[in-house]
PDB file of N, CA, C and O in Angstrom, chain B, residues numbered from 101:
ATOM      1  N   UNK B 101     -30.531 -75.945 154.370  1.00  0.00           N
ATOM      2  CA  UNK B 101     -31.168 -74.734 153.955  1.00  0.00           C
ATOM      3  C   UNK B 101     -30.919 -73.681 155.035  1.00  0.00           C
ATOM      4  O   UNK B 101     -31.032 -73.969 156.227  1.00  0.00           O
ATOM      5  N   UNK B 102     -30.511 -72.204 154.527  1.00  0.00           N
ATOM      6  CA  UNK B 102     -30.389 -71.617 155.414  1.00  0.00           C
ATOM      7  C   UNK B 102     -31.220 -70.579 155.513  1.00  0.00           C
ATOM      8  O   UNK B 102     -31.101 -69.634 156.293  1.00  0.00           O
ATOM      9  N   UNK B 103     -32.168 -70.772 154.626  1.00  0.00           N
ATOM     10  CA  UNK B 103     -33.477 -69.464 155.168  1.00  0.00           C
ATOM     11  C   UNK B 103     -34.447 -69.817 153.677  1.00  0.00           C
ATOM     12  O   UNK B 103     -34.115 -70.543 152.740  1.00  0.00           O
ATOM     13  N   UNK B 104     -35.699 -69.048 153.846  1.00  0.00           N
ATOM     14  CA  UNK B 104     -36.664 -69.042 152.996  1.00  0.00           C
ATOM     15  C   UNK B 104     -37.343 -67.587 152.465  1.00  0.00           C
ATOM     16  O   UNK B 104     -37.948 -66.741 153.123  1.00  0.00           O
ATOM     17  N   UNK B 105     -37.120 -67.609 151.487  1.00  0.00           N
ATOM     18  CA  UNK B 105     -37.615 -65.764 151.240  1.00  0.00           C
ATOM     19  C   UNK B 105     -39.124 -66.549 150.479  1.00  0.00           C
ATOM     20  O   UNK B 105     -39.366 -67.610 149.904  1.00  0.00           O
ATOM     21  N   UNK B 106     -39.999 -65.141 150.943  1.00  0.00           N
ATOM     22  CA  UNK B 106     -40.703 -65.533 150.119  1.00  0.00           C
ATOM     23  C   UNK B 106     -41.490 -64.126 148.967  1.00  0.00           C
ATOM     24  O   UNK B 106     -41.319 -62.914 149.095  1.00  0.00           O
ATOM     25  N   UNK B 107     -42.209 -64.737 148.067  1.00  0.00           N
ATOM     26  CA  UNK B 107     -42.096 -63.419 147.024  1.00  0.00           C
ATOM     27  C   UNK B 107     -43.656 -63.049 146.631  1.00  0.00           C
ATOM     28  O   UNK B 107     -44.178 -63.354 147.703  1.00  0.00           O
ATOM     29  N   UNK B 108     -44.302 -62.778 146.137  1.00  0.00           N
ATOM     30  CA  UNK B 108     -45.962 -62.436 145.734  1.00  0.00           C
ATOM     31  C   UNK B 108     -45.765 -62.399 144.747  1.00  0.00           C
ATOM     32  O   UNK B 108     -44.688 -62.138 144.212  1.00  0.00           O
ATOM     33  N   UNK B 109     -47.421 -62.819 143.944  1.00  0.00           N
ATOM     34  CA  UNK B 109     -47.718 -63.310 143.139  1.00  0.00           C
ATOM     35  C   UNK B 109     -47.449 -61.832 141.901  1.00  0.00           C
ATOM     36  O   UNK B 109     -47.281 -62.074 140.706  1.00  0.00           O
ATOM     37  N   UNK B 110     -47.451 -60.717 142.319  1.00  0.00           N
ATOM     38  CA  UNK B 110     -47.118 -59.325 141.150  1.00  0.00           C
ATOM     39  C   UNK B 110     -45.467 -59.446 141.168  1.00  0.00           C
ATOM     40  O   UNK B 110     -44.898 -58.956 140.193  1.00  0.00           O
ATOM     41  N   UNK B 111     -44.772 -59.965 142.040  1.00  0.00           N
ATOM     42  CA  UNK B 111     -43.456 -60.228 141.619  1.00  0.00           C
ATOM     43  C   UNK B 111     -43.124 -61.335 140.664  1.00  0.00           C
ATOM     44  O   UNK B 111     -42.524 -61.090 139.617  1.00  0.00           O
ATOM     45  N   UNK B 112     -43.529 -62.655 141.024  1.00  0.00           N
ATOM     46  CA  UNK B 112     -43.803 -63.222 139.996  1.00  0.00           C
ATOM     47  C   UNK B 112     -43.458 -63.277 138.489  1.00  0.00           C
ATOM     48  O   UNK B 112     -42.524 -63.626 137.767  1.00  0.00           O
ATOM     49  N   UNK B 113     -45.165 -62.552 138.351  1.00  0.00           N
ATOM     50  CA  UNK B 113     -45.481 -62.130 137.124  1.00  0.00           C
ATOM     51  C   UNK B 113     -44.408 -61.200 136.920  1.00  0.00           C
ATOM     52  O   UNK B 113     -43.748 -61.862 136.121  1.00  0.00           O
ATOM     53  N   UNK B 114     -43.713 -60.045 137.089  1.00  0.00           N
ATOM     54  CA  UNK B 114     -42.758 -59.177 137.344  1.00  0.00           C
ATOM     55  C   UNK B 114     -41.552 -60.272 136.375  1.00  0.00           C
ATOM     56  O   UNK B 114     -41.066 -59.937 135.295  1.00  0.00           O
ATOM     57  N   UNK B 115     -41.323 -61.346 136.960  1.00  0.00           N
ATOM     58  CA  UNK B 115     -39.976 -61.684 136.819  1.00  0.00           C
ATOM     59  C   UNK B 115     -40.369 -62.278 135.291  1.00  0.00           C
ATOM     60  O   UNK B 115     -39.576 -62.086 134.370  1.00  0.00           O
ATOM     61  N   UNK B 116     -41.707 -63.052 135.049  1.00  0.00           N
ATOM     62  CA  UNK B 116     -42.058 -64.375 133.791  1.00  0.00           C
ATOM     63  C   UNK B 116     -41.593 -62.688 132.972  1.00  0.00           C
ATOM     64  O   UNK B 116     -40.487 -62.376 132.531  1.00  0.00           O
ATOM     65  N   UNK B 117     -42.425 -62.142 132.985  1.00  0.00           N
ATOM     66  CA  UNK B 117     -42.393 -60.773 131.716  1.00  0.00           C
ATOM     67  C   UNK B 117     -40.951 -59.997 131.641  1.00  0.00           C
ATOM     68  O   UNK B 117     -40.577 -59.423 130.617  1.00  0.00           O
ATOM     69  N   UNK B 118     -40.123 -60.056 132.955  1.00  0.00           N
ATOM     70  CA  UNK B 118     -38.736 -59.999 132.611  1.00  0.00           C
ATOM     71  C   UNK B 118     -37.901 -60.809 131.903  1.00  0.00           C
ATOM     72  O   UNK B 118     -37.009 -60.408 131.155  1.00  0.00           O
ATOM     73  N   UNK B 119     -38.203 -62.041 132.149  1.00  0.00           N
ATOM     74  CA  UNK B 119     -37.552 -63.271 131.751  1.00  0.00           C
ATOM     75  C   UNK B 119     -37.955 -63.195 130.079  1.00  0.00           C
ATOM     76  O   UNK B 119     -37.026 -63.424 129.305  1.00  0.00           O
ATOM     77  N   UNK B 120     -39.322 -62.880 129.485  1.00  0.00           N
ATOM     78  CA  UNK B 120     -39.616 -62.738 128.342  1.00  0.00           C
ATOM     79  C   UNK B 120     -39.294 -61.700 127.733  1.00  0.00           C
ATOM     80  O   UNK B 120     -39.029 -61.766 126.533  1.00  0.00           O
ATOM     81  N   UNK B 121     -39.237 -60.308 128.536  1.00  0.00           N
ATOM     82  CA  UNK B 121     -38.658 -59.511 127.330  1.00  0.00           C
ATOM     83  C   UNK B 121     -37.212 -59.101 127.240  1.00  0.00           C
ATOM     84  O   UNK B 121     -36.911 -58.404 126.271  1.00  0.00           O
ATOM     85  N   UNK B 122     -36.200 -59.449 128.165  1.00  0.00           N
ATOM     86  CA  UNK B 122     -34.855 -59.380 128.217  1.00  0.00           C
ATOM     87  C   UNK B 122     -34.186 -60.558 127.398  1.00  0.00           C
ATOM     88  O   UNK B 122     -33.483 -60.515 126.389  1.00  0.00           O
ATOM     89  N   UNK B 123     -34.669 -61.710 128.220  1.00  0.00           N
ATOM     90  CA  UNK B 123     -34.112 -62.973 127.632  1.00  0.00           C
ATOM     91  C   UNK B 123     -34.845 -63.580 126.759  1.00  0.00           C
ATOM     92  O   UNK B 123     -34.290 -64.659 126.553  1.00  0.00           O
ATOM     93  N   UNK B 124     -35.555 -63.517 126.280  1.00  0.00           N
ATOM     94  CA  UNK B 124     -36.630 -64.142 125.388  1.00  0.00           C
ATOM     95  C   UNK B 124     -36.989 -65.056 125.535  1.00  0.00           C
ATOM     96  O   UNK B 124     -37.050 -65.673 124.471  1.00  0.00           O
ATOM     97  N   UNK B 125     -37.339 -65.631 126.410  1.00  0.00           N
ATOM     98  CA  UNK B 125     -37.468 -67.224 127.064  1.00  0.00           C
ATOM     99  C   UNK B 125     -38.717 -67.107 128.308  1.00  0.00           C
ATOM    100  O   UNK B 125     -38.793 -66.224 129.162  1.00  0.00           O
ATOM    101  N   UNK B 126     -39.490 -68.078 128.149  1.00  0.00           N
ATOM    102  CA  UNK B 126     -40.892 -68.416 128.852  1.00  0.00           C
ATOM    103  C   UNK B 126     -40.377 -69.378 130.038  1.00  0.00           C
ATOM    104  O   UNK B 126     -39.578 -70.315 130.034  1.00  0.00           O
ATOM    105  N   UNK B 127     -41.073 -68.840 130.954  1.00  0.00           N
ATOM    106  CA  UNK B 127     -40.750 -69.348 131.829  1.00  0.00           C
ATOM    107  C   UNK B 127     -42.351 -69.569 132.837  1.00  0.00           C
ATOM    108  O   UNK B 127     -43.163 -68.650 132.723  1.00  0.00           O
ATOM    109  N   UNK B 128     -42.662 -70.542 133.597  1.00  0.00           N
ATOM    110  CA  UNK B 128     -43.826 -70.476 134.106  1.00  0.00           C
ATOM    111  C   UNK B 128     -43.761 -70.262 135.705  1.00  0.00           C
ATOM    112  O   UNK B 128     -42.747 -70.618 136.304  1.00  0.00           O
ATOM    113  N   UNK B 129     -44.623 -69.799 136.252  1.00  0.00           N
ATOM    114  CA  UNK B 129     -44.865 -69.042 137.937  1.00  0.00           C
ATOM    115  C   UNK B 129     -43.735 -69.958 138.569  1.00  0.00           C
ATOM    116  O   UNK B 129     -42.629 -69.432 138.688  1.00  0.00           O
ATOM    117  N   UNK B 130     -43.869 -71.105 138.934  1.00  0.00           N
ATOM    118  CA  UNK B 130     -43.107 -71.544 140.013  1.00  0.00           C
ATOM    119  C   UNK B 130     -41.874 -71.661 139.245  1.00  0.00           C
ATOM    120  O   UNK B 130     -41.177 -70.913 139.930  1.00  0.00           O
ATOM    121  N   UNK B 131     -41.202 -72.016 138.426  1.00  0.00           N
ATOM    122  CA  UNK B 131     -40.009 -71.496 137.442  1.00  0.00           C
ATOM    123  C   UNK B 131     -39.495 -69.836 137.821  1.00  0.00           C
ATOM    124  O   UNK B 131     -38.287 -69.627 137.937  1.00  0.00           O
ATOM    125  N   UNK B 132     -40.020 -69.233 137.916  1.00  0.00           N
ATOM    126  CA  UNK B 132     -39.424 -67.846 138.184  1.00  0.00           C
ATOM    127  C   UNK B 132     -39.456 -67.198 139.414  1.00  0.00           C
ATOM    128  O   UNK B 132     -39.086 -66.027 139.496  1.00  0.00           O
ATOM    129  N   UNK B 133     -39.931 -67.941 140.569  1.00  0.00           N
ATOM    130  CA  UNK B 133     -39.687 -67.594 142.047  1.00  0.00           C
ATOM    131  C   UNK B 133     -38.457 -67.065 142.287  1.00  0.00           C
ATOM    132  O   UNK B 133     -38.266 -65.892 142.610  1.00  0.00           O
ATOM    133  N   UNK B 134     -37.341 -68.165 142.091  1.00  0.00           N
ATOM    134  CA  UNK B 134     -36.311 -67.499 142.051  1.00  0.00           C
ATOM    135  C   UNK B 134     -35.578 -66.054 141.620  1.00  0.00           C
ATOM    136  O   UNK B 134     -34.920 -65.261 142.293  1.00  0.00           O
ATOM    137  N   UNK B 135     -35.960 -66.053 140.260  1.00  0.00           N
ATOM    138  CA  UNK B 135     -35.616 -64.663 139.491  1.00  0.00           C
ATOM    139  C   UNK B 135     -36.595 -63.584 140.406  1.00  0.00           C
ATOM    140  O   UNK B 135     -36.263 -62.411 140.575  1.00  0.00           O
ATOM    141  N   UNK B 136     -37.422 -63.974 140.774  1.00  0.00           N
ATOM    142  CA  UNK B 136     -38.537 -63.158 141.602  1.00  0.00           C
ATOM    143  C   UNK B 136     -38.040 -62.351 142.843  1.00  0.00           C
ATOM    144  O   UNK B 136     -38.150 -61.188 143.233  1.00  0.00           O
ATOM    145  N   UNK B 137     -37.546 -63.296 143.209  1.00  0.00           N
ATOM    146  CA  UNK B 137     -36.876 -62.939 144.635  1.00  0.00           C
ATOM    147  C   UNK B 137     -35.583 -62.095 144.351  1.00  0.00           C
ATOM    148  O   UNK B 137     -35.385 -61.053 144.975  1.00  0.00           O
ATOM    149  N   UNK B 138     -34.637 -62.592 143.328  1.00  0.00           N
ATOM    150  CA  UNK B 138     -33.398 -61.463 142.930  1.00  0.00           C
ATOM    151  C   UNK B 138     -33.506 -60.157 142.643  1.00  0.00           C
ATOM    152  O   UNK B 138     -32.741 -59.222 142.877  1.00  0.00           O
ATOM    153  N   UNK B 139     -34.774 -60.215 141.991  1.00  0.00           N
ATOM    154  CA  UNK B 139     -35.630 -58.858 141.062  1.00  0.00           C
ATOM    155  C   UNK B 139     -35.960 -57.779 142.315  1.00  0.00           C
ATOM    156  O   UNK B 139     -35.627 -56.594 142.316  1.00  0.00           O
ATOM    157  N   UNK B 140     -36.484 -58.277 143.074  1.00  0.00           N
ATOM    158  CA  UNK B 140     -37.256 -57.875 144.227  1.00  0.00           C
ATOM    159  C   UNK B 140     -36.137 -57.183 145.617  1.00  0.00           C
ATOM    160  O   UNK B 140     -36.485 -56.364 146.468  1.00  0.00           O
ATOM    161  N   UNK B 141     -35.217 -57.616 145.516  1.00  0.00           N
ATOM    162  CA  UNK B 141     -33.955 -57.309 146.328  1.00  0.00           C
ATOM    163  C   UNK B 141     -34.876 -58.242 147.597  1.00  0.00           C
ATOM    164  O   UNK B 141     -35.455 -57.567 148.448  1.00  0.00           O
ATOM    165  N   UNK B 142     -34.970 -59.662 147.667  1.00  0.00           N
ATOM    166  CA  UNK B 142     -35.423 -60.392 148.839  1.00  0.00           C
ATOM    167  C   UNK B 142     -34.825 -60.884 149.268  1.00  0.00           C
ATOM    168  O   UNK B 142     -35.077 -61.378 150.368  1.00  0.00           O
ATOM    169  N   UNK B 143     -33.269 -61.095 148.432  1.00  0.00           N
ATOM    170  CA  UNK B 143     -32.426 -61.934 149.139  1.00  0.00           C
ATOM    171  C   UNK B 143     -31.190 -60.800 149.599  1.00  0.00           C
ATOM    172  O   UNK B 143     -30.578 -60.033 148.856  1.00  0.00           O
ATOM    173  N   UNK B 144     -31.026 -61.012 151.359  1.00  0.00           N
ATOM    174  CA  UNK B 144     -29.897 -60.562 151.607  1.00  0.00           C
ATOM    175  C   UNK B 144     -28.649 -61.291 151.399  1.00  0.00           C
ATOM    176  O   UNK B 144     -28.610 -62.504 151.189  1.00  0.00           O
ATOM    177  N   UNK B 145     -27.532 -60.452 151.468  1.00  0.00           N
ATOM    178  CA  UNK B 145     -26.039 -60.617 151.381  1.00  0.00           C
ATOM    179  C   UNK B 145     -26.194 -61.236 150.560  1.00  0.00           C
ATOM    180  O   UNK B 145     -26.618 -62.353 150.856  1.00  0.00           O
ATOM    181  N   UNK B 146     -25.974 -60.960 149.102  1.00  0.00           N
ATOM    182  CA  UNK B 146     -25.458 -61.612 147.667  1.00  0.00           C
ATOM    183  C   UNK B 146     -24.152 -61.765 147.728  1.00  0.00           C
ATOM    184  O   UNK B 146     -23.401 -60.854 148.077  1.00  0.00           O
ATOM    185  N   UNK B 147     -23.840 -62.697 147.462  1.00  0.00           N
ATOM    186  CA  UNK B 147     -22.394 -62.638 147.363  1.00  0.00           C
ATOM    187  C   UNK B 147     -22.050 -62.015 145.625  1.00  0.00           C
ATOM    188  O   UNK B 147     -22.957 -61.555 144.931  1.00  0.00           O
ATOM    189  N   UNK B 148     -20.739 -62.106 145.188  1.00  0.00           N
ATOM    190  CA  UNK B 148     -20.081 -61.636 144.168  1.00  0.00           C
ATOM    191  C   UNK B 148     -20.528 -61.932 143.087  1.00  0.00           C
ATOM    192  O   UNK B 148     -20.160 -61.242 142.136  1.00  0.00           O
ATOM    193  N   UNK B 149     -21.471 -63.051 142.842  1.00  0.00           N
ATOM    194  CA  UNK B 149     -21.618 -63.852 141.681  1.00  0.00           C
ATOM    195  C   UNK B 149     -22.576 -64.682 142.288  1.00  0.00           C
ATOM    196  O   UNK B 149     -22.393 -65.191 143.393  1.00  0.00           O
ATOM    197  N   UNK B 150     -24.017 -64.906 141.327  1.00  0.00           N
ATOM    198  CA  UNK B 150     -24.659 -65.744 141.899  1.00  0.00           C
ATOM    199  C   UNK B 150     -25.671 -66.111 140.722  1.00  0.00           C
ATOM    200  O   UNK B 150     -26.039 -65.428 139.766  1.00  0.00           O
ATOM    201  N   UNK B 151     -26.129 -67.918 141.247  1.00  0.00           N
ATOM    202  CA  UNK B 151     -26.132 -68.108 140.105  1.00  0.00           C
ATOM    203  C   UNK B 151     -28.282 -68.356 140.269  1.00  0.00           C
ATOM    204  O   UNK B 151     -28.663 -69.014 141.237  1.00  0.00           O
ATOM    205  N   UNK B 152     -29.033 -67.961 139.589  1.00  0.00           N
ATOM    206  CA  UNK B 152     -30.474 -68.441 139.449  1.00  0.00           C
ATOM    207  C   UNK B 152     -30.729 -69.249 138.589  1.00  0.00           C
ATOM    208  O   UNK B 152     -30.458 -69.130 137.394  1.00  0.00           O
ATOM    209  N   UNK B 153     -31.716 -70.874 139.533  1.00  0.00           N
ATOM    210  CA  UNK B 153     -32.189 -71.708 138.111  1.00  0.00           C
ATOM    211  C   UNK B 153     -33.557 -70.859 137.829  1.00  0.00           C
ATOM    212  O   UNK B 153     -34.321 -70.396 138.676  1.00  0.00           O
ATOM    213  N   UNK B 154     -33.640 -70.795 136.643  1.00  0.00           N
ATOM    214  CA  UNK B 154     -34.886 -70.782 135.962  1.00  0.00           C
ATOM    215  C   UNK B 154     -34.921 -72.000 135.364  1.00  0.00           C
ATOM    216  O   UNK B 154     -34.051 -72.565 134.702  1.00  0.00           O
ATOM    217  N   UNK B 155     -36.710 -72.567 135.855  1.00  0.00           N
ATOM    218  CA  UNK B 155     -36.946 -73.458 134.963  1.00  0.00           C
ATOM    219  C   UNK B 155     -38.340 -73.611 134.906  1.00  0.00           C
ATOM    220  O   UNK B 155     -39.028 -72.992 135.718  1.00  0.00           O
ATOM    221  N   UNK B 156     -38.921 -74.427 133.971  1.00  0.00           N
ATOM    222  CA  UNK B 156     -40.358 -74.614 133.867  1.00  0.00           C
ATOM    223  C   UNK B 156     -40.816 -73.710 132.386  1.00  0.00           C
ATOM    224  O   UNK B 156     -41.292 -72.592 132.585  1.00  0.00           O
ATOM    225  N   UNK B 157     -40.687 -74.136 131.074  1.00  0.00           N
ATOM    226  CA  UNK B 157     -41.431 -73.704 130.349  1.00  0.00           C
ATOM    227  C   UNK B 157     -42.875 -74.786 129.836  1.00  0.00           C
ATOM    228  O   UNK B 157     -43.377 -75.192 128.788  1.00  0.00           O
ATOM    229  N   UNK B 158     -43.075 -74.889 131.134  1.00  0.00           N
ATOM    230  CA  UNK B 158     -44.229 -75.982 130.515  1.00  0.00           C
ATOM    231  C   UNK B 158     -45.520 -75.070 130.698  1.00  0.00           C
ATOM    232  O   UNK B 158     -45.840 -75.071 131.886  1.00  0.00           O
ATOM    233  N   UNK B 159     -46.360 -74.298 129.924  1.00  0.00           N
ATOM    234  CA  UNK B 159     -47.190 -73.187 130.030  1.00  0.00           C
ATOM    235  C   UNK B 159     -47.010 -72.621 128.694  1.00  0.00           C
ATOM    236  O   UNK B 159     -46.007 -72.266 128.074  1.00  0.00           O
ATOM    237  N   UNK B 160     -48.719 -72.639 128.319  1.00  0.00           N
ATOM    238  CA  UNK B 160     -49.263 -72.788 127.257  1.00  0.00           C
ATOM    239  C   UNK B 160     -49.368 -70.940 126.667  1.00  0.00           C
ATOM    240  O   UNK B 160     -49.365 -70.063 127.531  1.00  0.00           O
ATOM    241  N   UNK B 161     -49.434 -70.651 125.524  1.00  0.00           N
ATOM    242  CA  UNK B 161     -49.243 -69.264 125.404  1.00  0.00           C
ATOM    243  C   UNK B 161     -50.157 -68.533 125.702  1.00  0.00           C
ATOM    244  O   UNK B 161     -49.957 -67.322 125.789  1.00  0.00           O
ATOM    245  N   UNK B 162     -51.764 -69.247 126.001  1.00  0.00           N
ATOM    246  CA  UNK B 162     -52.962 -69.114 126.463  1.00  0.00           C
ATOM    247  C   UNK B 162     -52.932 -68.537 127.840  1.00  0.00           C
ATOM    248  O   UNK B 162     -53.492 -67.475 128.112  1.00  0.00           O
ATOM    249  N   UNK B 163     -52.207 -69.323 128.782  1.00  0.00           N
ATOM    250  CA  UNK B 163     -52.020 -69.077 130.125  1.00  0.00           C
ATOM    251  C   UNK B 163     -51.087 -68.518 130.502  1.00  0.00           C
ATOM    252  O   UNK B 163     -51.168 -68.091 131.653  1.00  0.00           O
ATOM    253  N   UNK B 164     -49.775 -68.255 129.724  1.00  0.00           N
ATOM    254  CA  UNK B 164     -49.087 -67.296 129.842  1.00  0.00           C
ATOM    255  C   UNK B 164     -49.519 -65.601 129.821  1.00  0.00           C
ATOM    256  O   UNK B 164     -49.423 -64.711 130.667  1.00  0.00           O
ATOM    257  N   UNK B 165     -49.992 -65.642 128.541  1.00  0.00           N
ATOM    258  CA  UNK B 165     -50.803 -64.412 128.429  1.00  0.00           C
ATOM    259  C   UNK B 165     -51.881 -63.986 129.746  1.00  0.00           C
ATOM    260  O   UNK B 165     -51.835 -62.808 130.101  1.00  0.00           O
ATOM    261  N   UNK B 166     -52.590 -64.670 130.279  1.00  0.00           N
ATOM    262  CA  UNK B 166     -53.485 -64.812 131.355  1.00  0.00           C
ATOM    263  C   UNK B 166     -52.919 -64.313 132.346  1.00  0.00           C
ATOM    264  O   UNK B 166     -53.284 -63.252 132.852  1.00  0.00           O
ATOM    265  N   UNK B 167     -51.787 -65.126 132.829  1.00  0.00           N
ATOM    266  CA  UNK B 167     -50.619 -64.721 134.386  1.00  0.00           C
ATOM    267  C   UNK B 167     -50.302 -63.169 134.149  1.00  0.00           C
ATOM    268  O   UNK B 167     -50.550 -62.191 134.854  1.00  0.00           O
ATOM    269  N   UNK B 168     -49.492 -63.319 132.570  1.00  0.00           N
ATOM    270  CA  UNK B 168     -48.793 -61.686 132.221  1.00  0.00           C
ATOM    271  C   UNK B 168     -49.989 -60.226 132.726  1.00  0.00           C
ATOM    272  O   UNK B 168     -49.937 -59.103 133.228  1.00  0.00           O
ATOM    273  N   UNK B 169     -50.843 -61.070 132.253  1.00  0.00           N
ATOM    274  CA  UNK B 169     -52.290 -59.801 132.839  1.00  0.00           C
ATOM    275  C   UNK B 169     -53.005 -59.233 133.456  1.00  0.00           C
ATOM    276  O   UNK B 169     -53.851 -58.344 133.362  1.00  0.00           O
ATOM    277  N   UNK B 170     -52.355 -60.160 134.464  1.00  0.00           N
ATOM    278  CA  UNK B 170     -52.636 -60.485 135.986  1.00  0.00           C
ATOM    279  C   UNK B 170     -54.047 -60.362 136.730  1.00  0.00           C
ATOM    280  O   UNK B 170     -54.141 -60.645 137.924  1.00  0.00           O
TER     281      UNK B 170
END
């Protein structure tokens, strides 16, 4: 590992509600750290192409709605 960014909880939410209204796909808090951090410009020197996992749609539409509302 060569470093650790880290992101807040309105980025987050930022990325699940990006992830839902661009891509149409649910994604839950720790699932979208990543996208969080891209969104956010947290990660220096991107290279040319890069790739983010999203994962985690395990989150109920109950608690989705809840996070989205923050």
């Amino acid at each position: 590992m060569d470093e650790v960014t880290l992101v807040s909880d309105d980025q987050i939410r930022d990325a699940m509600r990006f992830a839902f209204e661009r891509m149409k796909i649910v994604i839950e808090p720790s699932g979208a750290s990543g996208l969080a951090a891209l969104l956010a410009h947290r990660i220096d020197r991107l290279p040319r192409r890069i790739g983010v996992i999203v994962s985690g749609g395990n989150i109920s539409v109950a608690r989705f709605t809840e996070v989205l509302a923050g």
